[in-house]
C-alpha positions as CSV (number, residue, x, y, z in Angstrom):
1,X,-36.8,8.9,28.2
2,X,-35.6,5.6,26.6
3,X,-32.2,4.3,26.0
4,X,-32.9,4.6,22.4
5,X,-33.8,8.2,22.5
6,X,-30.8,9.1,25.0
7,X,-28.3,11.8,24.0
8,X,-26.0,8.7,23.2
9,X,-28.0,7.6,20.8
10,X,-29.3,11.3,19.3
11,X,-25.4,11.7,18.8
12,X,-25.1,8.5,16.7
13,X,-27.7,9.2,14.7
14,X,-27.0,12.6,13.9
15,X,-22.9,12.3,13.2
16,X,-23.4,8.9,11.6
17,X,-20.3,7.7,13.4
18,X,-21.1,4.0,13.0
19,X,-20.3,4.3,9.2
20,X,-16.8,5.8,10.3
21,X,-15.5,5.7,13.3
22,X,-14.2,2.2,12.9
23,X,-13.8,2.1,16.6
24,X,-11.6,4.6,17.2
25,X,-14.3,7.2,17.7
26,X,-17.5,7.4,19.2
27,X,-20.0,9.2,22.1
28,X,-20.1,8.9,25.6
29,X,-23.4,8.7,27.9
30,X,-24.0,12.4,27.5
31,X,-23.6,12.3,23.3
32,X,-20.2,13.8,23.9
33,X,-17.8,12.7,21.2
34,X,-15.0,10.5,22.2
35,X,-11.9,8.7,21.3
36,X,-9.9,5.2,21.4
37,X,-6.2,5.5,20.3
38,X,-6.3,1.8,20.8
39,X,-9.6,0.9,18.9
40,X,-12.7,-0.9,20.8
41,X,-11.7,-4.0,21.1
42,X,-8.3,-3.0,23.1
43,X,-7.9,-2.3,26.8
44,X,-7.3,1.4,26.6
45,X,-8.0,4.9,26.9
46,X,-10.7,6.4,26.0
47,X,-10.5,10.6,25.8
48,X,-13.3,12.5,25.6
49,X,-12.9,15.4,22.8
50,X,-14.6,18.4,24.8
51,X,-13.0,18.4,28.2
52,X,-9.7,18.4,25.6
53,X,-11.0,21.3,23.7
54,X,-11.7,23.3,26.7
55,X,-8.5,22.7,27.9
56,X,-6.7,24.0,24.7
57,X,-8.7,27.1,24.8
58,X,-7.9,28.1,28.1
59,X,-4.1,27.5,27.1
60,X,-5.1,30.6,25.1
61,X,-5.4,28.3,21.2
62,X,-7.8,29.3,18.8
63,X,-10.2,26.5,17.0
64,X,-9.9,25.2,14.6
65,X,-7.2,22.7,16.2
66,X,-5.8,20.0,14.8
67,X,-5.1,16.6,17.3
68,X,-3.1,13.9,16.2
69,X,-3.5,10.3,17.7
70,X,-0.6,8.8,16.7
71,X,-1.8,5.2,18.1
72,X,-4.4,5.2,15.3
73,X,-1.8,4.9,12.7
74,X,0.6,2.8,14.8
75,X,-3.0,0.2,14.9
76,X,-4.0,0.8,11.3
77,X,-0.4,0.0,9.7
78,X,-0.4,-3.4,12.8
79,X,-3.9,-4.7,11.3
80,X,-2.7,-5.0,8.1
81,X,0.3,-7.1,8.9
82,X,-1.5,-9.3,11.4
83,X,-4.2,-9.9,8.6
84,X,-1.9,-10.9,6.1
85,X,0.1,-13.2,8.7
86,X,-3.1,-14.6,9.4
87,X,-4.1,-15.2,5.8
88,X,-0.5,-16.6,5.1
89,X,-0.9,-19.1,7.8
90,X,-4.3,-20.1,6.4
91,X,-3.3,-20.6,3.0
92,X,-0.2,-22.6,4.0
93,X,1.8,-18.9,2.1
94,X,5.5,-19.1,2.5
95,X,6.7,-15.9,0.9
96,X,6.2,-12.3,3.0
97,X,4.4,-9.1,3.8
98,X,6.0,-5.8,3.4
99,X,3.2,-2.9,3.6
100,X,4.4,0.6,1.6
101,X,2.8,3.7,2.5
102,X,2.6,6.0,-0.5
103,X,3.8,9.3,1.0
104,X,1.3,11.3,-1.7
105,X,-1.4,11.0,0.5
106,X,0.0,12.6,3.8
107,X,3.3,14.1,3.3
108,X,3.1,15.5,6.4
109,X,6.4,14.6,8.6
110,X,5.1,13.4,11.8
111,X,2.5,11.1,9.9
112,X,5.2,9.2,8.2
113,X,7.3,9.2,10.9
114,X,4.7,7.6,13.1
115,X,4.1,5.5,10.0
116,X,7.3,4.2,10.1
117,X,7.8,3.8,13.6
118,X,5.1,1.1,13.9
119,X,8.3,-0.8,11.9
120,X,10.5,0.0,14.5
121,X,7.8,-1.9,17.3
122,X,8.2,-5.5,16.4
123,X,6.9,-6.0,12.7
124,X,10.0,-4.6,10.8
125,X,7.9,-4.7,7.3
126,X,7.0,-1.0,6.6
127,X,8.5,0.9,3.1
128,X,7.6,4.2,1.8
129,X,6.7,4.3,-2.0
130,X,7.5,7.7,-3.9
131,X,6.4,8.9,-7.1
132,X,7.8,12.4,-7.9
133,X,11.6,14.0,-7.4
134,X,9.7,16.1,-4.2
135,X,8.2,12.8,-2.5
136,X,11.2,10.5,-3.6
137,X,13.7,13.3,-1.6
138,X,11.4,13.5,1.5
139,X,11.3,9.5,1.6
140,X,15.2,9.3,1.5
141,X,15.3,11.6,4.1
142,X,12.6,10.1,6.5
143,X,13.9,6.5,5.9
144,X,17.2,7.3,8.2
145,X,20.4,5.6,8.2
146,X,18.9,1.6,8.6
147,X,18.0,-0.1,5.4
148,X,14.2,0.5,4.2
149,X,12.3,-0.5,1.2
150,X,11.8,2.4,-1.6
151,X,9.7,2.0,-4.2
152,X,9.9,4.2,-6.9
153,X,7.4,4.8,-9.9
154,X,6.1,7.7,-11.7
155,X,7.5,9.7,-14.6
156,X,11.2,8.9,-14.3
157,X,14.2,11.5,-15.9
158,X,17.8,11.1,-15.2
159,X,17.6,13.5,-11.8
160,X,14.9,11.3,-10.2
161,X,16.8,8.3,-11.3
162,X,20.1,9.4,-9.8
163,X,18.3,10.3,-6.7
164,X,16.7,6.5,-6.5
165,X,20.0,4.8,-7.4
166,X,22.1,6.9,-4.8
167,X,19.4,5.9,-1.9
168,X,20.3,2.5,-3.0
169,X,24.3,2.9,-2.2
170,X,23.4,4.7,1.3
171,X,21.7,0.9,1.8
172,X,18.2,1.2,1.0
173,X,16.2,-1.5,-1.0
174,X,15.5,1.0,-4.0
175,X,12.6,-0.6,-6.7
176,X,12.2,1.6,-9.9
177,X,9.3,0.2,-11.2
178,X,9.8,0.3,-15.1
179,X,6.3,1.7,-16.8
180,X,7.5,2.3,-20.5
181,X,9.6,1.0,-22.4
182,X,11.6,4.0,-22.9
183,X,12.6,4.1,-19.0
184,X,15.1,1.4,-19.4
185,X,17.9,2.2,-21.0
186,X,17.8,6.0,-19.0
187,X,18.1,3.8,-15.7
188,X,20.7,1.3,-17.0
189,X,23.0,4.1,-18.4
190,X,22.7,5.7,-14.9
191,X,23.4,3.0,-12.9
192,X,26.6,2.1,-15.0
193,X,27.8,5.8,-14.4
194,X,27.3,5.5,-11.0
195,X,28.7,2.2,-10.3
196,X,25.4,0.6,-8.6
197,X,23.2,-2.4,-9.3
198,X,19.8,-1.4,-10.0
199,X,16.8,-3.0,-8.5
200,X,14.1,-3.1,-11.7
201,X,10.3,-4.0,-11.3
202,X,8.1,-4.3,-13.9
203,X,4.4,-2.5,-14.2
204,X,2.4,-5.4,-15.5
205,X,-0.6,-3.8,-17.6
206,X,-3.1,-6.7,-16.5
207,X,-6.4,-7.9,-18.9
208,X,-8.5,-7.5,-15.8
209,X,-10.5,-4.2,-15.0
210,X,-11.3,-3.0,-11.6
211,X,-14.8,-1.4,-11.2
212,X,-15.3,1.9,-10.0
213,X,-14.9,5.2,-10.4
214,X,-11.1,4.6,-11.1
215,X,-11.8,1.7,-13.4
216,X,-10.1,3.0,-16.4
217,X,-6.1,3.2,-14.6
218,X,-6.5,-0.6,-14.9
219,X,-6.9,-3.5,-18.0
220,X,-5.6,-3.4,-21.9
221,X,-6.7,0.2,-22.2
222,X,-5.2,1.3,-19.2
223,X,-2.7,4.2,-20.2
224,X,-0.1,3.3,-17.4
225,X,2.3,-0.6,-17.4
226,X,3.5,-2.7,-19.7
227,X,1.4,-5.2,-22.2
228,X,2.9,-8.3,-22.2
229,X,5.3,-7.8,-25.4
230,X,6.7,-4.8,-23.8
231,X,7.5,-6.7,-20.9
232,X,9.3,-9.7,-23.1
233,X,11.0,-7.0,-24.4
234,X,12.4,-5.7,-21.3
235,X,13.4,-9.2,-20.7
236,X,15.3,-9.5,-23.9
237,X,17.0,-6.3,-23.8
238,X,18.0,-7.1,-19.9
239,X,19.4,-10.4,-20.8
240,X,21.3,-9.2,-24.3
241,X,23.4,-7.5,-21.2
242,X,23.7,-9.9,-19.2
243,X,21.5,-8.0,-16.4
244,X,18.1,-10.4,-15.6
245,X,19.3,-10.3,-12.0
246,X,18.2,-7.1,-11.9
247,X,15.2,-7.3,-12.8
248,X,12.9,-8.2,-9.2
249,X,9.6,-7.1,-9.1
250,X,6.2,-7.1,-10.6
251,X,4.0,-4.4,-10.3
252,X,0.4,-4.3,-10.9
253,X,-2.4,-1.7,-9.7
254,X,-5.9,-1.8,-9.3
255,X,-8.3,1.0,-9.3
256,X,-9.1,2.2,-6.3
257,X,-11.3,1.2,-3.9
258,X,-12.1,-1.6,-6.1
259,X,-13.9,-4.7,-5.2
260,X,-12.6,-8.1,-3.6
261,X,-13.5,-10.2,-6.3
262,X,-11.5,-7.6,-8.8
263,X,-8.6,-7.7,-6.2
264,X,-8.5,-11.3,-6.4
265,X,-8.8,-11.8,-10.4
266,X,-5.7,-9.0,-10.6
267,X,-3.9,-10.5,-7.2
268,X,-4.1,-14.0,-9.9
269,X,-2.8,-12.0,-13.3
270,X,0.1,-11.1,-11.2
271,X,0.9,-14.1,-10.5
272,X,0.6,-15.8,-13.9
273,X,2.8,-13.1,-15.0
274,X,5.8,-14.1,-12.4
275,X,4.8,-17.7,-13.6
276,X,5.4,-16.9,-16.8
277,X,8.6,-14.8,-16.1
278,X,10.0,-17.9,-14.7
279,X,9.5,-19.9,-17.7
280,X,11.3,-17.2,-19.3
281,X,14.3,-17.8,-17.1
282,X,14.2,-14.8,-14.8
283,X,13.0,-17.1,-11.6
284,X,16.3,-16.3,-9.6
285,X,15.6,-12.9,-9.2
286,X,11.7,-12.1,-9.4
287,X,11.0,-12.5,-6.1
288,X,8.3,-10.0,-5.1
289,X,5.0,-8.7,-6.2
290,X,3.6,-5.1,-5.4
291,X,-0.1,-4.6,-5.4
292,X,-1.1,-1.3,-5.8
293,X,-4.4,0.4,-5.4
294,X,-6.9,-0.5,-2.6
295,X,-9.4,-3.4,-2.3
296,X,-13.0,-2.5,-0.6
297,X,-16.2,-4.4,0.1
298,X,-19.6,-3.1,0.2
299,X,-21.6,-3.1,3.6
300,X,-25.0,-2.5,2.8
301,X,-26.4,-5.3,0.8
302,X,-28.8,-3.2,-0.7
303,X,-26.2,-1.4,-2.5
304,X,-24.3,-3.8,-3.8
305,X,-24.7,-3.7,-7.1
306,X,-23.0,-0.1,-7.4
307,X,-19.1,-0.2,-8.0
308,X,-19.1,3.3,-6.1
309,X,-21.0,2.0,-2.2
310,X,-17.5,0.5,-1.8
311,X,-16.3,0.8,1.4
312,X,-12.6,0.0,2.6
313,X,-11.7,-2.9,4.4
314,X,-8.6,-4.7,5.5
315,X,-9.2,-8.7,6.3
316,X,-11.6,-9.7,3.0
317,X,-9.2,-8.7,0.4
318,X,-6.4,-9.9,2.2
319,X,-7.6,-13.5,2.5
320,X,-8.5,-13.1,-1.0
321,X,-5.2,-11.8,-2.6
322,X,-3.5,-14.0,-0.8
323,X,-4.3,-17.8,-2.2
324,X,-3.3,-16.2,-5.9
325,X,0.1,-17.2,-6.1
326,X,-0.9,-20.9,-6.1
327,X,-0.2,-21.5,-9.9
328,X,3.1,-20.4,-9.2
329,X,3.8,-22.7,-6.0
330,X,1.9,-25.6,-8.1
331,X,5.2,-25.3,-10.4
332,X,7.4,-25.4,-7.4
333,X,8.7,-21.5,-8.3
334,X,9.5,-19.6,-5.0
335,X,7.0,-17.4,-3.6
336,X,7.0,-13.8,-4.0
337,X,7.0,-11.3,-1.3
């Protein structure tokens, strides 16, 4: 029997684990499935899933089971930093990288935790990103005593408000990202009450539209951010207060698993939106952009052409988001972060 018709092989075929496993999984020899907390291309273990099953069962556990490997995160959360450090070196980039896990999608403790503790293993530049009173009390309690960054959006009354503000007196970098208009004044009475200097970003409803099945969460229509009068209106009414300094971030989001080339038109609005914020006097304290959503590139040429064969990826829309604060460095305005 052939190599190509080998139980290896059979097992391929039949799970499709190319298209998935990303490294991390695959078969042995006998088309017995396998894993590497470390990915392929590292020097480490490899476990085979059966032996491990077996063993479970006899330790008298009942299937289904579920089997974290904590190193996969740990590796996931490390290749997106070292992409974007790589991408910043290339494009000559002289702002930063902070990655913010949005806790909706695993809320589950020791996920985060693991999350976070790829932070505590030399790249320092993980934040957690809540958007509901539940996932914004979780968040302050997993962050811990050392400053973190907390992003906060979602629909905002005075008790989710007075939660964000007090994480930012026990230290934390707090953003409440501002989506209508109406949320101002709620967090600036709050903040006065409580004594604390708010930390105010901006949902930017961009022109550009992300393709997709989410397309509609982004562009003109989009029902979520501000359009650009809304946002000079924020300005206004921050500096008829005397309170521009709070106001530090720019927030846009794409639609999900959108592709590169809509990351990179968006990744650009963004950044002719701090551009413009600068003319407008705010420069000193805009210093950061957040990118929501998640960028994808198709692997099968032949389906290119559909918005939904999208497949996500980490290095592509990396090295393209990053070159799109160039207008912005061409005017000498410091880079965001």
């Amino acid at each position: 029997m052939g190599a190509a018709s080998g139980p290896a092989q059979r097992a391929r075929r039949t799970w499709n684990i190319d298209q998935w496993g990303s490294g991390y999984f695959d078969v042995d020899d006998a088309g017995h499935a396998l894993v590497r907390p470390l990915g392929s291309e590292a020097d480490g273990p490899a476990l085979p899933l059966a032996p491990l099953v077996d063993e479970l069962r006899q330790a008298g556990l009942r299937l289904p089971v579920l089997v974290r490997f904590s190193d996969i995160l740990h590796d996931r959360v490390e290749q997106l930093c070292d992409a974007f450090d790589l991408a910043m070196t290339e494009e000559e980039y002289s702002g930063g990288y902070t990655a913010v896990y949005p806790i909706k999608v695993n809320q589950q403790r020791r996920v985060v935790e693991e999350i976070l503790a790829t932070r505590e293993r030399g790249h320092g530049r993980v934040g957690l990103e809540a958007g509901s009173k539940p996932e914004l009390l979780a968040v302050l309690a997993l962050s811990g005593d050392g400053p973190s960054l907390i992003v906060c959006n979602g629909y905002k009354d005075q008790e989710y408000i007075r939660l964000a503000l007090m994480g930012e007196k026990l230290g934390h970098r707090v953003y409440l990202v501002v989506e209508k208009f109406s949320e101002l004044p709620l967090i600036m009475e709050e903040a006065e009450r409580l004594g604390v200097t708010p930390r105010i970003g901006l949902r930017a409803r961009l022109a550009s539209v992300g393709m997709g099945k989410w397309q509609d969460t982004g562009g003109e229509k989009s029902k979520f951010g501000l359009t650009s009068g809304q946002m000079l209106a924020v300005v206004e009414s921050l500096r008829e207060t005397d309170s521009l300094g709070c106001l530090q971030l720019v927030h846009f989001h794409l639609a999900r698993r959108s592709p590169i080339s809509a990351t990179s038109s968006s990744a650009c609005g963004s950044a002719r939106a701090s551009t413009r914020a600068c003319w407008l006097s705010v420069s000193p304290s805009i210093r950061s952009t957040w990118v929501g959503g998640s960028a994808s590139t198709t692997k099968a040429p032949a389906r290119a052409a559909s918005a939904r064969s999208t497949t996500p990826c980490v290095n592509t829309p990396v090295t393209w988001s990053a070159p799109s604060p160039r207008p912005a460095a061409r005017r000498r305005y410091p880079s965001p972060t």
